[in-house]
Structures are given as structure tokens and as C-alpha cells.
N, C-alpha and C positions, 0 to 999 in steps of 0.2 A: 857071755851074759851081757845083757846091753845097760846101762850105766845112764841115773837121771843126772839129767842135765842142768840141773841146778845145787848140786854139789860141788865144790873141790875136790882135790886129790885126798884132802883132811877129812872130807865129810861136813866141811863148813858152808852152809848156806849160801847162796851169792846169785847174785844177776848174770844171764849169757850175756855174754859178747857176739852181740848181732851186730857188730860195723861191717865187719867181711861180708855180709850174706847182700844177695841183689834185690834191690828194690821191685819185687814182682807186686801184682793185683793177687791179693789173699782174699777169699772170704769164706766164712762160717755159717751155719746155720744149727742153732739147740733149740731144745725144746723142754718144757717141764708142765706138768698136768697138775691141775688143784681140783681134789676130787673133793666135791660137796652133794649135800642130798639137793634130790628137786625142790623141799620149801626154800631153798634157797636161792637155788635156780631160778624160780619164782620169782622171788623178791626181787631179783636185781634191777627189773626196770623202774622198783619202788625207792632206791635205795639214795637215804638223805644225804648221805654225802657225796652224791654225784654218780654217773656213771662209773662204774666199777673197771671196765673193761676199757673205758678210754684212759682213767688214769691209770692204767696199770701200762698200759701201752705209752702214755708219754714215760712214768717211772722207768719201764727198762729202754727206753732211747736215753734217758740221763744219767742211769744208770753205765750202759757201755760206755758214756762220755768218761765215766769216772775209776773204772775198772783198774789202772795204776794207781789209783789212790788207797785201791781198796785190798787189792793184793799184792807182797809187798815186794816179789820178785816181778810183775808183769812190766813192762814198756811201757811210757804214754805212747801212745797210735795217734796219728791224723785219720783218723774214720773220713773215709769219704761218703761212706752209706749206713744208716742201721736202720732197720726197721722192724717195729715187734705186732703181731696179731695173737688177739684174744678171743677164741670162739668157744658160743658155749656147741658143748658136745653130750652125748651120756656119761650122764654122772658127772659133769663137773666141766669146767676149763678148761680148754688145751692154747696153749702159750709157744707159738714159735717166734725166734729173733735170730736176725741174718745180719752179721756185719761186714765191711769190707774196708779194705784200706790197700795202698801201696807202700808197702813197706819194709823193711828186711823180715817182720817179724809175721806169725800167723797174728788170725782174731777171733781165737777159741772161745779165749777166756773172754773179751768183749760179749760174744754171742752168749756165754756161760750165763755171764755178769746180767746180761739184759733179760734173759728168761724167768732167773732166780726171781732178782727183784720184783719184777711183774706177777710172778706167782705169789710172793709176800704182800704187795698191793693188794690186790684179790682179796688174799685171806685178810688184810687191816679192814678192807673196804666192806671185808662182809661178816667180820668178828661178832658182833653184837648179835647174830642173827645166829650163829652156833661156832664155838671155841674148838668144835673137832673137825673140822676139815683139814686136810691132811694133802701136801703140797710133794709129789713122787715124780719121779721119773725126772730129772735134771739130768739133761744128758745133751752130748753133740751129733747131733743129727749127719752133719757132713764139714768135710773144709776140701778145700782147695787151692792150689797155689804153692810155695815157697819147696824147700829144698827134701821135707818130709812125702812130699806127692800131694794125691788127694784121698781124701777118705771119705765111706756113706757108711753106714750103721747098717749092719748084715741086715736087718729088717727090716730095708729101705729100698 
């Protein structure tokens, strides 16, 4: 049985030890859907507080900046790249965020980190206009690089 990697032998919590691992090119790509009806589909090009989808796009680029602050086992990363897109689609938003870095470590949880908050942007940007839209699918689309291989999501 294979064993997380952020336990001890105790079962206590703690940060890896990524000094040993090589500094390879990592990156990530997640994605997460904010599913809203069309009046609000609608609205967005109306919407007072700005563009909905540009600030949700810069939110998860400063978002993955801050991804070791946020969770409390992650590394800070030197990102060398992220970049997030928000389109609209049926039925709602779709949100992908791609990070990269070289580093001992992946940038899951950056890509993770960047997608989430974008899709909470969305829903802040477009609250007032209906409190049920409902923010699914947070997931990692692909990574690549580091000592784990690479991965794509069977559905990909």
C-alpha cells in the first residue's frame, strides 16, 4: 500500500523534503466549471463591477502566486509561467489554469490554487444576480515533469 507523503512515521503532518529531487521544468494544467443559468450568461457583458472573466483571470494568476500561503504543506515555487482562461461555454464557465516552474517540486496545487479562485471570482462577480450557481469540477487536468512522470485525466 502506498503511503501519503506528507505524514511521518507518527502520522504527524509535515512538509517533504524536496532538497534531493532535480530541478526539472514541471507544469500543470486544472480546470474547474461554474455552472450558472443563461440570465446570467447574459448579464455579463452588463456587469457593474467589471468584467467578470478578466478579473477572474487576473484573481487566479495571483492566486497561484500565493498557493504556499494558502496551503500549509505546499513550497513557495518560482513560477515561471501561469496563465488562467475563462470561457463562457453551456451552461456556465469553464476555467483552465496552466502553471510552470523549475523546480524540485510539481505545480499541481498552483494550477489547483489558480482555477479554484477564478471560479470564486465568477461566482463574487456575479452573486447579486443569483446566489445558486454552483462552482464543480476542480480537478487536474495534466502535469508533467518531476520524479512522479506525467499524468492527463482519462477523459483527456
Amino acid at each position: 500500500m502506498e503511503k501519503l507523503s506528507h505524514f511521518d512515521e507518527t502520522g504527524r503532518a509535515r512538509m517533504v523534503d524536496v532538497s534531493e529531487k532535480a530541478q526539472t521544468r514541471r507544469e500543470a494544467t486544472a480546470a474547474a466549471f461554474v455552472a450558472m443559468d443563461q440570465r446570467v450568461l447574459a448579464a455579463l457583458p452588463q456587469n457593474p463591477k467589471g468584467n467578470p472573466l478578466e478579473t477572474a483571470r487576473f484573481a487566479g494568476i495571483q492566486a497561484a502566486k500565493q498557493t504556499a500561503m494558502l496551503i500549509p504543506m505546499c513550497h513557495p515555487l518560482p513560477l515561471s509561467f501561469i496563465d488562467v482562461a475563462a470561457t463562457i461555454t453551456e451552461g456556465g464557465i469553464a476555467i483552465e489554469a496552466t502553471a510552470a516552474t523549475t523546480a524540485g517540486t510539481g505545480v499541481e496545487m498552483e494550477a489547483l490554487t489558480a482555477a479554484s479562485i477564478a471560479a470564486l471570482t465568477v461566482y463574487d462577480m456575479c452573486k447579486a444576480l443569483d446566489k445558486g450557481i454552483v462552482i464543480r469540477e476542480v480537478r487536474l487536468l495534466r502535469k508533467t515533469g518531476g520524479k512522479s512522470g506525467d499524468y492527463t485525466a482519462a477523459d483527456r
